[in-house]
C-alpha positions as CSV (number, residue, x, y, z in Angstrom):
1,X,0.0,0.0,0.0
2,X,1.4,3.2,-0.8
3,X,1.9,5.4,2.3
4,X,3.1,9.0,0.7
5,X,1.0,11.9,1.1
6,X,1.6,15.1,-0.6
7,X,0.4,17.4,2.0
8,X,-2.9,18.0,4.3
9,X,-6.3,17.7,2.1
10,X,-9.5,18.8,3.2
11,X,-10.8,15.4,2.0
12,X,-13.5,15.2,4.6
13,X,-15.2,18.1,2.3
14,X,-14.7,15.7,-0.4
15,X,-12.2,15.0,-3.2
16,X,-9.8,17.2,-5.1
17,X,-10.2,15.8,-8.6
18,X,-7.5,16.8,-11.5
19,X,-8.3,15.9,-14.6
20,X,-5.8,16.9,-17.6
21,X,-7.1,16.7,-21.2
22,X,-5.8,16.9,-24.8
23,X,-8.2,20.2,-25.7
24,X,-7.5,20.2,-29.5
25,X,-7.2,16.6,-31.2
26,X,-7.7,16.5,-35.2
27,X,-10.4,14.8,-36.1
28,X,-8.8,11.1,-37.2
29,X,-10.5,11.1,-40.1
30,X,-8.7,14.0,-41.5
31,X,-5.5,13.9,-40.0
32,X,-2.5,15.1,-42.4
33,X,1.5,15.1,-41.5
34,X,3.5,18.1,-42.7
35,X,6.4,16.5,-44.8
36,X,9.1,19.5,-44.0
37,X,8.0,19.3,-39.6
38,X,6.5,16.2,-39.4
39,X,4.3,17.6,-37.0
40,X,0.6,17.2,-37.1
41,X,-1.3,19.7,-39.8
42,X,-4.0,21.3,-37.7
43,X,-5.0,24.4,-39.7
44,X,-8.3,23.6,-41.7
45,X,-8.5,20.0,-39.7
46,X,-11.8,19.5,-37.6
47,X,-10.5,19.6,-33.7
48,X,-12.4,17.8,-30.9
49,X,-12.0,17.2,-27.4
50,X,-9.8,14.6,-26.8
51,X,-12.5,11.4,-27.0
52,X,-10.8,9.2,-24.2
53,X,-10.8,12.1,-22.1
54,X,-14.6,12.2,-21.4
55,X,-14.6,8.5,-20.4
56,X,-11.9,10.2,-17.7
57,X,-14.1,12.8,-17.1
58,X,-17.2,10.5,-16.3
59,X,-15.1,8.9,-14.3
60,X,-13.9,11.9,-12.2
61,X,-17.7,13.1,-11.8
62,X,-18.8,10.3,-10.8
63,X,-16.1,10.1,-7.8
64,X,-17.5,14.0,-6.9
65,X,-21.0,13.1,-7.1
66,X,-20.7,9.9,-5.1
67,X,-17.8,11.5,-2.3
68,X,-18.0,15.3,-2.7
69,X,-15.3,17.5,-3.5
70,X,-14.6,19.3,-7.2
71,X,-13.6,17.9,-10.3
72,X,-10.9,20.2,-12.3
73,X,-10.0,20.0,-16.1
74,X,-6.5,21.2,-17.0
75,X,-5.0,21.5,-20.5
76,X,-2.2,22.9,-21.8
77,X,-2.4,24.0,-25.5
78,X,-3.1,27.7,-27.4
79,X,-5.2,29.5,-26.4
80,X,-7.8,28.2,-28.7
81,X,-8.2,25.7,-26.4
82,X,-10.2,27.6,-24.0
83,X,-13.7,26.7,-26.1
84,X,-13.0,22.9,-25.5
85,X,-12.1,23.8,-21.8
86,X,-15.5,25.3,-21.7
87,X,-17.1,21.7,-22.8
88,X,-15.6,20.2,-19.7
89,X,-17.7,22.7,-17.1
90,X,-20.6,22.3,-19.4
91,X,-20.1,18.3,-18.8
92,X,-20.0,18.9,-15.2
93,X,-16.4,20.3,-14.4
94,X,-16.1,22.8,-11.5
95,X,-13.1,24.3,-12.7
96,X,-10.9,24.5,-15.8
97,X,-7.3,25.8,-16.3
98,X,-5.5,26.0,-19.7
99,X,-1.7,26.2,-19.4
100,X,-0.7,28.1,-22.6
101,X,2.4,29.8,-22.9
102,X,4.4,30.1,-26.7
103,X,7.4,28.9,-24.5
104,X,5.7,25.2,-24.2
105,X,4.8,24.9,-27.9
106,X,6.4,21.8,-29.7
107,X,6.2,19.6,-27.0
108,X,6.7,15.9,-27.0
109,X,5.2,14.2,-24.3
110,X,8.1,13.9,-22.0
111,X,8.1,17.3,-21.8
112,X,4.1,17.8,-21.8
113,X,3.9,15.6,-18.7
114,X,6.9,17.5,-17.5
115,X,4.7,21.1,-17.8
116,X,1.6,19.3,-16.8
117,X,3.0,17.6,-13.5
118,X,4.8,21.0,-12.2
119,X,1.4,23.1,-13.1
120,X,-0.5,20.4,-10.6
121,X,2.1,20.6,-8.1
122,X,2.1,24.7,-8.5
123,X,-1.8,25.4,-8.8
124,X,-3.2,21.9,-6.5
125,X,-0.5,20.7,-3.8
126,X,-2.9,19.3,-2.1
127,X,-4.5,17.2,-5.0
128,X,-6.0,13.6,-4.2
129,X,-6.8,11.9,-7.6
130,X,-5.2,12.7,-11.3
131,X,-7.4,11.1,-13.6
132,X,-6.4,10.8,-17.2
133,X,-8.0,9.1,-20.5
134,X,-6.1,6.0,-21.6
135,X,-4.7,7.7,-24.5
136,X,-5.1,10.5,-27.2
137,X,-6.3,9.6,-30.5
138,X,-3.6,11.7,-32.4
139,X,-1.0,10.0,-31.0
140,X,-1.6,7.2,-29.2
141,X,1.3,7.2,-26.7
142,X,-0.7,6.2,-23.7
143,X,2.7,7.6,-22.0
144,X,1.1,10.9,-19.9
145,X,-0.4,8.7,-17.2
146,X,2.8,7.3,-16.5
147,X,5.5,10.1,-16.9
148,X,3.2,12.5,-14.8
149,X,3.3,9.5,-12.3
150,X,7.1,9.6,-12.7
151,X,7.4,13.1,-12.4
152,X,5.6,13.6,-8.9
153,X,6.9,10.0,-7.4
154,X,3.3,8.6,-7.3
155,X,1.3,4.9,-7.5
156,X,-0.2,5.0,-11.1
157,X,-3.0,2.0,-12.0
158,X,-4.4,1.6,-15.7
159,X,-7.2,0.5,-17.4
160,X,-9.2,1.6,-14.6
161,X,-13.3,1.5,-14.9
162,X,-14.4,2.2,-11.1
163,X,-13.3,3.1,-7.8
164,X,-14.1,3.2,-4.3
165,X,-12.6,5.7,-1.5
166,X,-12.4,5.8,2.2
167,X,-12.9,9.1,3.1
168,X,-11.5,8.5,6.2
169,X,-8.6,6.7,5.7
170,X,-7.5,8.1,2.5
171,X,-7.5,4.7,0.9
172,X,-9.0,4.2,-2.5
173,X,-9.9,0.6,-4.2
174,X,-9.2,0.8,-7.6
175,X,-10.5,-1.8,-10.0
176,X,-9.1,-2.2,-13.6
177,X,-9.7,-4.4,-16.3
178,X,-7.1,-6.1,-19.1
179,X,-9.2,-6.6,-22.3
180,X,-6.7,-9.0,-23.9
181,X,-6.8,-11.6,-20.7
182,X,-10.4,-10.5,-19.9
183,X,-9.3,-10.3,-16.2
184,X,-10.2,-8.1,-13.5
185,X,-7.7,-6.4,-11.1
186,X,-8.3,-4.5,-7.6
187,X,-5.7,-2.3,-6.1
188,X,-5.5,-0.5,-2.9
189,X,-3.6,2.3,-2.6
190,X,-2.9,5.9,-0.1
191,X,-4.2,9.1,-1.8
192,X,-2.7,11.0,-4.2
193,X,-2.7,8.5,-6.9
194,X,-2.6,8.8,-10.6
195,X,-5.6,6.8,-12.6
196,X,-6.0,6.3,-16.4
197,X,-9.5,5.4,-17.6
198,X,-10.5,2.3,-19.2
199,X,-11.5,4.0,-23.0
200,X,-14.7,2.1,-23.7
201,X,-15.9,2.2,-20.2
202,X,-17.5,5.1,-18.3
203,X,-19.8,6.6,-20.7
204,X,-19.8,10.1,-20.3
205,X,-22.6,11.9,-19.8
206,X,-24.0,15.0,-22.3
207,X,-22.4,18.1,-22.1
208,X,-25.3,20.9,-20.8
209,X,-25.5,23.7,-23.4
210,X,-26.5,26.1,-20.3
211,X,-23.2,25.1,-18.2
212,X,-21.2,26.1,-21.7
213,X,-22.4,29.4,-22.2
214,X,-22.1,29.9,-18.4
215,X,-18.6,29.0,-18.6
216,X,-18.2,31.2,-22.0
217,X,-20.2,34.2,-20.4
218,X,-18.6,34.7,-17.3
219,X,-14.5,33.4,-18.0
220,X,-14.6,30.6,-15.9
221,X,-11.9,28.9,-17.6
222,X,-8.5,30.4,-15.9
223,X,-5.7,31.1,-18.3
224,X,-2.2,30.5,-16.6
225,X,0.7,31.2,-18.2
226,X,4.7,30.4,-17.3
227,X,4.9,33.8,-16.1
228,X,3.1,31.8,-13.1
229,X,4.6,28.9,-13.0
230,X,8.0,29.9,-14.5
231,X,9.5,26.4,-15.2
232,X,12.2,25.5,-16.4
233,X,12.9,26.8,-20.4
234,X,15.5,23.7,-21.1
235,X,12.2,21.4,-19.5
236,X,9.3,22.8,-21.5
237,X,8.1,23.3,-25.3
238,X,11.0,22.3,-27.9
239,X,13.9,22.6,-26.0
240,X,12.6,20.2,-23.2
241,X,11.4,17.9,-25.8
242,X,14.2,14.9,-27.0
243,X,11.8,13.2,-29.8
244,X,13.0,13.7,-33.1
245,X,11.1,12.7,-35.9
246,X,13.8,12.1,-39.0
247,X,12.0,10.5,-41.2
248,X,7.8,9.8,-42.8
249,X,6.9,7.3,-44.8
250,X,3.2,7.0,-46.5
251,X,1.5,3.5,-45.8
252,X,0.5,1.6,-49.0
253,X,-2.4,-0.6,-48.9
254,X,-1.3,-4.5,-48.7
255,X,-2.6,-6.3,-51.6
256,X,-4.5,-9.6,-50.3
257,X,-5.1,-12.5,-52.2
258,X,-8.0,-13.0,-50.2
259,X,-7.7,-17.0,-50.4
260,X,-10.7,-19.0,-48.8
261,X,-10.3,-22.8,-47.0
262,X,-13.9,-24.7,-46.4
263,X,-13.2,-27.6,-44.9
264,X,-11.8,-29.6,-42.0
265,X,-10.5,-27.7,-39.7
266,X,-7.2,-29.6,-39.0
267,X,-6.7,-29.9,-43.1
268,X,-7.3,-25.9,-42.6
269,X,-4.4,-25.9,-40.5
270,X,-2.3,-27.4,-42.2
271,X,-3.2,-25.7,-45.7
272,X,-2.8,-22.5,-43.5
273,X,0.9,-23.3,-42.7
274,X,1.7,-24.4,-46.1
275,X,0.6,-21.2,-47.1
276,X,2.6,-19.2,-44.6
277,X,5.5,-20.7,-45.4
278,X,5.3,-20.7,-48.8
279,X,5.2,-16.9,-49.1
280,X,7.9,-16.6,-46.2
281,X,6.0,-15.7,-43.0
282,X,7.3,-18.5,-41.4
283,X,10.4,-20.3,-42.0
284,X,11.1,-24.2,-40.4
């Protein structure tokens, strides 16, 4: 059981609920690499919400609704992302922060996680739960989870689909799933912990139209800068960023000869393996 605390928490008003999301994901139907950057083409691409992020998000109210507390969405991209900040408080969040700054553009994720951890530990110190969607669906990494985990020294579980907390005692009861095994896990751990969320569990609910134009109306998504939280420059954006991309390569289309067996299925076997190694998959 993991004993580390990261400072007092009010938890007996309920829990302190961080949620980080991706605000600006292309939509993967249209998603173009620039051949000279190799970074992502954005301009004139439909942007969404990250997807997997409202299955964390879900998962976060839920958590308030059942123990109390606040839920708080957290992104750091332009500062175009402030309109998809303002779909998290119409979902249900009770606060949203976006971490823009030109100095933290061209981030990979080690430095991402890097900006995202030191924002938590500067705005929340006395955070319980991080909660994060399994992934982005521009990328596919899956690596924030863990490197924020890294960064602050704390338990991390995956694949998570519910929870339970002890108010009390500070001791949540994680449950995850692994799809491939089709097994289910329960961990117990000391708050703060780090969560991912399960991606096709935890429906989230619909985001309120009312809450949006609240949110819109009145600014209640709070634009931090590193003027606040003055990291690190050789940490952040570009420079804190060791990914390289050198080289992009268009993937053709495999031609299939679309063969058909109908038969016995050890004779399909076998014709199977014949096959295989006859066009040099496998070698005996």
């Amino acid at each position: 059981m993991h004993i580390k605390s990261n400072g007092s928490s009010n938890i007996m008003g309920g829990l302190t609920i961080i949620v980080p999301v991706k605000a600006a994901v292309p939509n993967v139907t249209a998603v173009r690499l620039d051949p000279v950057t190799h970074n992502l083409v954005r301009e004139g691409v439909p942007l969404m919400l990250n997807p997997y992020d409202r299955n964390a998000l879900e998962f976060a109210l839920r958590l308030r609704d059942r123990y109390g507390g606040k839920v708080i969405t957290m992104s750091m991209a332009p500062p175009s992302g402030k309109d998809f900040l303002e779909s998290t408080i119409g979902m249900g969040a009770d606060e949203a922060y976006l971490i823009t700054d030109r100095a933290f553009a061209g981030a990979d994720t080690l430095a991402t996680s890097y900006t995202i951890a030191k924002s938590i530990q500067k705005l929340f110190p006395n955070f319980d739960i991080i909660v994060f969607g399994e992934e982005t669906t521009d990328s596919a990494t899956a690596h924030m989870p863990a490197q924020v985990a890294s960064w602050l020294g704390l338990p991390y579980v995956y694949y998570a689909i519910e929870a339970e907390v002890k108010l009390e005692d500070r001791v949540i009861r994680v449950t995850r799933y692994l799809e491939d095994e089709g097994v289910y896990e329960t961990y117990e751990y000391r708050l703060p912990i780090i969560l991912s969320v399960y991606k096709n569990s935890n429906p989230p609910r619909d985001i309120s139209l009312v809450r949006k134009i609240n949110a819109k109306v009145n600014g209640l998504v709070k634009t931090i800068d590193n003027n606040v939280l003055k990291l690190e420059r050789e940490c952040i954006g570009l420079r804190g960023s060791p990914t390289m991309v050198t080289k992009i390569e268009d993937a053709k289309p495999i031609e299939r000869k679309r063969q058909l067996f109908k038969g016995d299925p050890k004779e399909a076997a076998r014709w199977l393996l014949e096959n295989l190694i006859k066009e040099g998959v496998i070698r005996l």
